[in-house]
C-alpha positions, -999 to +999 in steps of 0.1 A: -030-157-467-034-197-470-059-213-448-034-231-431-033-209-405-058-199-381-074-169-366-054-143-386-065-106-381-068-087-414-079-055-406-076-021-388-111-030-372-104-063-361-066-058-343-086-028-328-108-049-310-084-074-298-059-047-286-082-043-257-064-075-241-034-061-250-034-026-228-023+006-236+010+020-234+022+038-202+023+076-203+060+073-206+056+049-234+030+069-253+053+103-247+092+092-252+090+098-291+106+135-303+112+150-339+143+157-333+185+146-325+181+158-289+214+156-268+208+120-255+201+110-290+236+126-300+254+107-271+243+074-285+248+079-321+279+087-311+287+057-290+274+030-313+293+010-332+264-009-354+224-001-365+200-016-388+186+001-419+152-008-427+136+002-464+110-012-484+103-002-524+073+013-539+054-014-536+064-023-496+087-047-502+107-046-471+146-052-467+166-044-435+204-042-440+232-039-414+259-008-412+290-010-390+321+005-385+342+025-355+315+046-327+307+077-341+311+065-380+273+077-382+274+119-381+249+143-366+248+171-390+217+192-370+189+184-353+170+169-380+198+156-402+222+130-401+249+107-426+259+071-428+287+064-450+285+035-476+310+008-469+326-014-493+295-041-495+283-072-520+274-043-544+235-054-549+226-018-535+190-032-521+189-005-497+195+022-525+166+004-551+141+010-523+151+040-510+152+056-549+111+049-553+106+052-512+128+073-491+107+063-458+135+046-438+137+029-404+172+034-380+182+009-355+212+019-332+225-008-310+255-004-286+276-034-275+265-042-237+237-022-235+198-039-237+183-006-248+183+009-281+178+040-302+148+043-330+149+066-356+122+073-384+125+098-415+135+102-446+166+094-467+187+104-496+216+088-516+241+120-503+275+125-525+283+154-509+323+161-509+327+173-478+307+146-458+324+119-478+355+134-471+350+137-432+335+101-433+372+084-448+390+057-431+427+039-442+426+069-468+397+054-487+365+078-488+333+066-498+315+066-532+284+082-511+266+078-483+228+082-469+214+117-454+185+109-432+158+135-426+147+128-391+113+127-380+109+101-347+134+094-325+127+076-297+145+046-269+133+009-269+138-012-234+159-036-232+130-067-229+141-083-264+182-081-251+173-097-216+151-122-235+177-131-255+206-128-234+221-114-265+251-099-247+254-126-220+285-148-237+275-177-215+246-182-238+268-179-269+272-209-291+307-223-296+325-220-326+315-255-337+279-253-330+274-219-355+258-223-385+281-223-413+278-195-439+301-207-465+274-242-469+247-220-467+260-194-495+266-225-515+230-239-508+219-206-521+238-195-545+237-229-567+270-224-585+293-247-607+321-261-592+316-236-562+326-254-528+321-240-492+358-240-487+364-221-514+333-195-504+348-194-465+384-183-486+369-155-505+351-144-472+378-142-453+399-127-484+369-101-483+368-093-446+406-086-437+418-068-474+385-051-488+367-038-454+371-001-465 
């Protein structure tokens, strides 16, 4: 860590002691997490439209990727088991690298309106089972394979971060003209010849309405 920056805690022994400003949890708080897809946890899986996967590789190099598609694209297999199809994506397969030498994964399930979200902690697997793929096809397109998570910790997180935020309030939104723009950035990035930003917002928008699925 560069010196630049001051009073950074390094250690186990160190956060301990300054977590006694902190507090501890509220029995609720130290109580809400279970091992397993209760009924609640089915109901929202079900419901939500969007999560964030979170991996990291053998060496904990961390990566968090997004998955979307219709409520209910994710399925509950059992109790402890559950399958996200792989979508049509830029084909880099982070997620996949890391979870090859580290299957510990991370589950975020958001749900369009609501502040609170669902957790989930476990283990996953690159799945090519037919019959999951099969169920899990859309415009007659199934996918290559998808991930099986093992589920060890589910749990709900408040709604502080959302009302923070005001993440689903659209009177905080930025207008169209005040976003960033990805197509400048990409270019920034990406440091190709001859490659423009209107030519990058073209083969974006060329990707998102023909090659979703």
């Amino acid at each position: 860590m560069t010196n630049k920056y001051k009073d950074i805690i390094s250690s186990k022994e160190e956060f301990e002691a300054f977590r006694s400003t902190i507090g501890t949890p509220s029995p609720r708080a130290a109580n809400k997490v279970i091992s397993f897809i209760d009924e609640h946890c089915v109901e929202f899986i079900a419901k939500s439209p969007f999560l964030s996967l979170a991996t990291s590789n053998v060496d904990g190099e961390c990566d968090v990727s997004p998955r979307g598609d219709a409520p209910g694209f994710v399925t509950v297999l059992d109790e402890h088991h559950l399958f996200i199809p792989e979508r049509p994506g830029n084909k880099r397969m982070d997620s996949m690298h890391n979870i090859i030498t580290n299957p510990n994964i991370g589950l975020l399930f958001f749900m369009p309106g609501l502040g609170e979200t669902l957790r989930i902690n476990g283990k996953a697997y690159i799945c090519r089972d037919p019959e999951l793929l099969e169920k899990s096809s859309v415009n007659g397109k199934t996918p290559l394979f998808g991930i099986l998570v093992e589920v060890k910790e589910c749990y709900a997180h408040c709604a502080k971060a959302f009302l923070r935020s005001k993440l689903w309030d659209p009177d905080s939104w930025l207008s169209k003209e005040e976003l960033p723009s990805v197509p400048k950035m990409l270019v920034a990035h990406s440091k190709l010849p001859n490659e423009t930003p209107v030519q990058v917002a073209k083969d974006l928008h060329e990707s998102y309405t023909k090659r979703l699925y």
